[in-house]
C-alpha positions as CSV (number, residue, x, y, z in Angstrom):
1,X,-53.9,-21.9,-152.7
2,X,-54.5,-18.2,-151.7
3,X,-55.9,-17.8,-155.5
4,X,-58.8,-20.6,-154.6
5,X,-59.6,-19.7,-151.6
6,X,-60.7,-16.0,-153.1
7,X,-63.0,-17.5,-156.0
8,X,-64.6,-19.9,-153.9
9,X,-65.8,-16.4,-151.5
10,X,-66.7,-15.0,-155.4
11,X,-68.7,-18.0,-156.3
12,X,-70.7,-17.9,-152.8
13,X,-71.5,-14.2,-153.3
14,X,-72.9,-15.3,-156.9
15,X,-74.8,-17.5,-155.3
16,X,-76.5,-14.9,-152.7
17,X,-76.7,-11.6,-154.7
18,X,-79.2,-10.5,-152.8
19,X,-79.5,-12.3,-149.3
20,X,-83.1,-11.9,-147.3
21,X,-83.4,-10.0,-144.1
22,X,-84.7,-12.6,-141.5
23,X,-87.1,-11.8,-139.4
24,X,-85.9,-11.6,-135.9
25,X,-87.0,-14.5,-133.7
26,X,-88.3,-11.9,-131.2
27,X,-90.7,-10.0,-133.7
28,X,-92.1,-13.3,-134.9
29,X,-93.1,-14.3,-131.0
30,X,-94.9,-10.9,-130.3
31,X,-97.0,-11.6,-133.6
32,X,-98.2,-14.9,-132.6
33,X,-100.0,-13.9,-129.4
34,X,-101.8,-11.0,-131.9
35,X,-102.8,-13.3,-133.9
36,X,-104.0,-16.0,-131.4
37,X,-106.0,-13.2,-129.6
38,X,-107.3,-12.0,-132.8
39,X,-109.2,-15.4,-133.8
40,X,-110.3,-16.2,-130.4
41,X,-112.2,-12.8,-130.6
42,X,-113.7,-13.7,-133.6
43,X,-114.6,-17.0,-132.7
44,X,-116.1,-15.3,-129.4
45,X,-118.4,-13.1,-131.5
46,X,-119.5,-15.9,-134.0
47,X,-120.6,-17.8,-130.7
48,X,-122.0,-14.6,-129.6
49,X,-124.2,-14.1,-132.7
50,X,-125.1,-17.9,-133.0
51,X,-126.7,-17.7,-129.6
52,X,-129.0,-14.3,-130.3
53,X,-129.8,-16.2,-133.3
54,X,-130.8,-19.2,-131.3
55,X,-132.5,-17.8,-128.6
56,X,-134.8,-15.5,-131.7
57,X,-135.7,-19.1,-133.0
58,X,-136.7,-19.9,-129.4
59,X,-139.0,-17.0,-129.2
60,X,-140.7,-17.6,-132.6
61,X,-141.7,-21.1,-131.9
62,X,-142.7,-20.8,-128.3
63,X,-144.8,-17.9,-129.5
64,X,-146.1,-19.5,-133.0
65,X,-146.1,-23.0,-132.2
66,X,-149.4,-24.8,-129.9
67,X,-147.9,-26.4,-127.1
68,X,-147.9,-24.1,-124.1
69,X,-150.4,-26.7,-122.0
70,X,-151.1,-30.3,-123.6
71,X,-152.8,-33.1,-122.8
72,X,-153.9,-36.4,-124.6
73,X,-156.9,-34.5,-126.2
74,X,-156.2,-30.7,-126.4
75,X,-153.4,-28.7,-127.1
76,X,-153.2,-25.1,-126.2
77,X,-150.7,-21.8,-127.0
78,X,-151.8,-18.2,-126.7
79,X,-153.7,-18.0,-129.7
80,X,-156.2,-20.7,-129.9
81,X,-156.7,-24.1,-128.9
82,X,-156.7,-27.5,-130.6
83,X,-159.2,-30.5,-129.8
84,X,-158.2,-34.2,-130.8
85,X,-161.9,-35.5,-132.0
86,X,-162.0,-38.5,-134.2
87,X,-158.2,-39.1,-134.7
88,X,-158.0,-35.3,-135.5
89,X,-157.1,-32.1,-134.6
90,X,-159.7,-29.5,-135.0
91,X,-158.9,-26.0,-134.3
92,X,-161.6,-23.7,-131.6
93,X,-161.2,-20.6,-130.1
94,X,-160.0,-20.3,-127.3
95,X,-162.6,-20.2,-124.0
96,X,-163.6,-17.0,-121.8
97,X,-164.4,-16.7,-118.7
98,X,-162.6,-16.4,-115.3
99,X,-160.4,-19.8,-116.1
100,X,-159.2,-17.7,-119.4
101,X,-159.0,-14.1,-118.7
102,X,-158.9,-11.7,-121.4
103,X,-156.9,-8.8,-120.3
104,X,-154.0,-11.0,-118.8
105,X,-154.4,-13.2,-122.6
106,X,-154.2,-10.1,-124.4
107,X,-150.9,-9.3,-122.4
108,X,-148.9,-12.7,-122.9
109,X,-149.6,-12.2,-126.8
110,X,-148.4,-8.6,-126.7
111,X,-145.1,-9.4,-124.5
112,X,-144.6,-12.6,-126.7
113,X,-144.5,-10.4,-129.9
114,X,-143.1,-7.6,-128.7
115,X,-140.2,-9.8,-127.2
116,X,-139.7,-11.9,-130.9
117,X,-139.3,-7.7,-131.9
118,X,-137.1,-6.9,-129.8
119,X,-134.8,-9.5,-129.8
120,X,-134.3,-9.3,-133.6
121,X,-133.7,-5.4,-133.4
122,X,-130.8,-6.2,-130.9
123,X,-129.6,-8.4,-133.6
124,X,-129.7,-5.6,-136.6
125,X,-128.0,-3.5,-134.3
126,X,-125.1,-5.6,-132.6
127,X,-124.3,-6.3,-136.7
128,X,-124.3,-2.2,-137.4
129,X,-122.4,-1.6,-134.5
130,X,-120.3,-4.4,-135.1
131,X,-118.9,-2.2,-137.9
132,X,-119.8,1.5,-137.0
133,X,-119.2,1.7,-133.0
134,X,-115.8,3.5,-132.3
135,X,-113.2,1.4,-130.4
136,X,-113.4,1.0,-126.9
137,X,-117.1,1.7,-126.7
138,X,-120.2,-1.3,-125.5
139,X,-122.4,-2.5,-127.5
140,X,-125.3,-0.6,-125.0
141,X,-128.2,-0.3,-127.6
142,X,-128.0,-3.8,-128.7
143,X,-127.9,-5.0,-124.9
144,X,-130.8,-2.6,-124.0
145,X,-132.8,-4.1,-126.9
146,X,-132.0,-7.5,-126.0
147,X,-132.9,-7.0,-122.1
148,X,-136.1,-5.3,-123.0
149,X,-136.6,-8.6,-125.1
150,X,-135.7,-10.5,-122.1
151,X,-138.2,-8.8,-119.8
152,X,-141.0,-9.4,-122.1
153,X,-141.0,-12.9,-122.1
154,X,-140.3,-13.1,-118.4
155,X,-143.7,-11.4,-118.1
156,X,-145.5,-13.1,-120.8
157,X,-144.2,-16.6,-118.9
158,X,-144.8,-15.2,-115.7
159,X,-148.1,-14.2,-116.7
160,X,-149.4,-17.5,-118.0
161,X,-148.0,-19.1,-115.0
162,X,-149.9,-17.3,-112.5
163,X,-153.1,-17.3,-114.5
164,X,-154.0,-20.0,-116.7
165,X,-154.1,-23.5,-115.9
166,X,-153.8,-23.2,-112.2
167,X,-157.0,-25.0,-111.3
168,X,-156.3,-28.0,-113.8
169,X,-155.6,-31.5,-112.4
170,X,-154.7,-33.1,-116.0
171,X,-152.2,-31.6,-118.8
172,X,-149.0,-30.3,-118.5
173,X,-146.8,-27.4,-120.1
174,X,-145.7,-27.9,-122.8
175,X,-142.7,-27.7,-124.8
176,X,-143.2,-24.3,-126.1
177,X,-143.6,-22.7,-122.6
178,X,-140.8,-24.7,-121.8
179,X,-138.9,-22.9,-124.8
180,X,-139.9,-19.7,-123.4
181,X,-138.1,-20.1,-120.4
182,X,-135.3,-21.1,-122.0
183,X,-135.7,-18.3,-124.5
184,X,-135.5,-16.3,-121.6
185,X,-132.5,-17.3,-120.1
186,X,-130.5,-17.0,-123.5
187,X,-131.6,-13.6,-123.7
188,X,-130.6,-12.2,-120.2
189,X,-127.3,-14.3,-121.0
190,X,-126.3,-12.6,-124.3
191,X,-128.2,-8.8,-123.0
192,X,-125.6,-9.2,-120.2
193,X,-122.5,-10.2,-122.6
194,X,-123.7,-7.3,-125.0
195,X,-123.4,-4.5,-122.3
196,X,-120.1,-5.9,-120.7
197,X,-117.9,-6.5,-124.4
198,X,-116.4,-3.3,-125.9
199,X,-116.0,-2.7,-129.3
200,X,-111.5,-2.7,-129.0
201,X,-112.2,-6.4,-128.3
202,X,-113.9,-7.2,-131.2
């Protein structure tokens, strides 16, 4: 009996030459967290990124696009104006005068553009920083960019509030001033983000 007991421990050592190390339990719950925080930070930045991206689309379109006042007949942005004659649209000039001042025009098109500019140098350098800014340190310059961006459509929308259209009883804003607002609120929203995330949490 004592002779079958030894070569059934033999043949259960054959069996597990080489038994693997388990991990301890404890190792394997301190790696989970890591890993958890990990892709939440990623998914963080990837929301991060999509909304830069979306509020740049928002700026292009409210500053391209010819809807800043509408009515049934005319449609207006801050480059020219359409007119609805004979079931179509025919593009004019836009007027002069007091009702259409040039100097505060000229400004809402520079602010307009230079806030499409600015908003996609933030995102250039939010990427390059992305991979080149040493841990622990904000990502200043791409929240600087996109505040500056911010401002600039603030004043182009403040601007064309103040001093167009005022005196009009019919039209409305339309959807692309309505975008601009938007565009800025986006921007203060991810300028502010940009300035308070460092890099160790990316």
């Amino acid at each position: 009996m004592v002779t079958a007991v030894v070569n059934k421990r033999k043949s259960h050592r054959s069996r597990n030459p080489h038994p693997r190390p388990q991990t301890p339990q404890r190792e394997l719950d301190l790696r989970r967290p890591t890993s958890v925080r990990q892709t939440v930070i990623m998914l963080f930045l990837i929301g991060i990124f999509i909304l830069h991206i979306s509020a740049i689309v928002l700026l292009l379109v409210a500053t391209i696009d010819n809807a800043w006042w509408v009515t049934d007949t005319m449609r207006t942005d801050i480059w020219a104006r359409w007119n609805l004659i004979n079931g179509v649209w025919n593009h004019t000039d836009l007027p002069t005068g007091s009702d259409y001042p040039q100097d505060y025009l000229q400004a809402v098109q520079a602010t307009s553009v230079l806030a499409c500019i600015f908003s996609i140098i933030a995102a250039l350098v939010f990427l390059a920083q992305l991979f080149t800014l040493p841990k622990g340190q904000r990502f200043t310059i791409a929240g600087a960019f996109q505040l500056l961006a911010c401002l600039f459509i603030m004043i182009a929308a403040s601007i064309y509030t103040n001093r167009f259209h005022v005196k009009e009883s019919q039209g409305n804003y339309g959807h692309s001033y309505i975008l601009a607002w938007i565009a800025f609120g986006l921007t203060f929203f991810s300028s502010i983000t940009y300035f308070v995330l460092r890099k160790k949490s990316a």
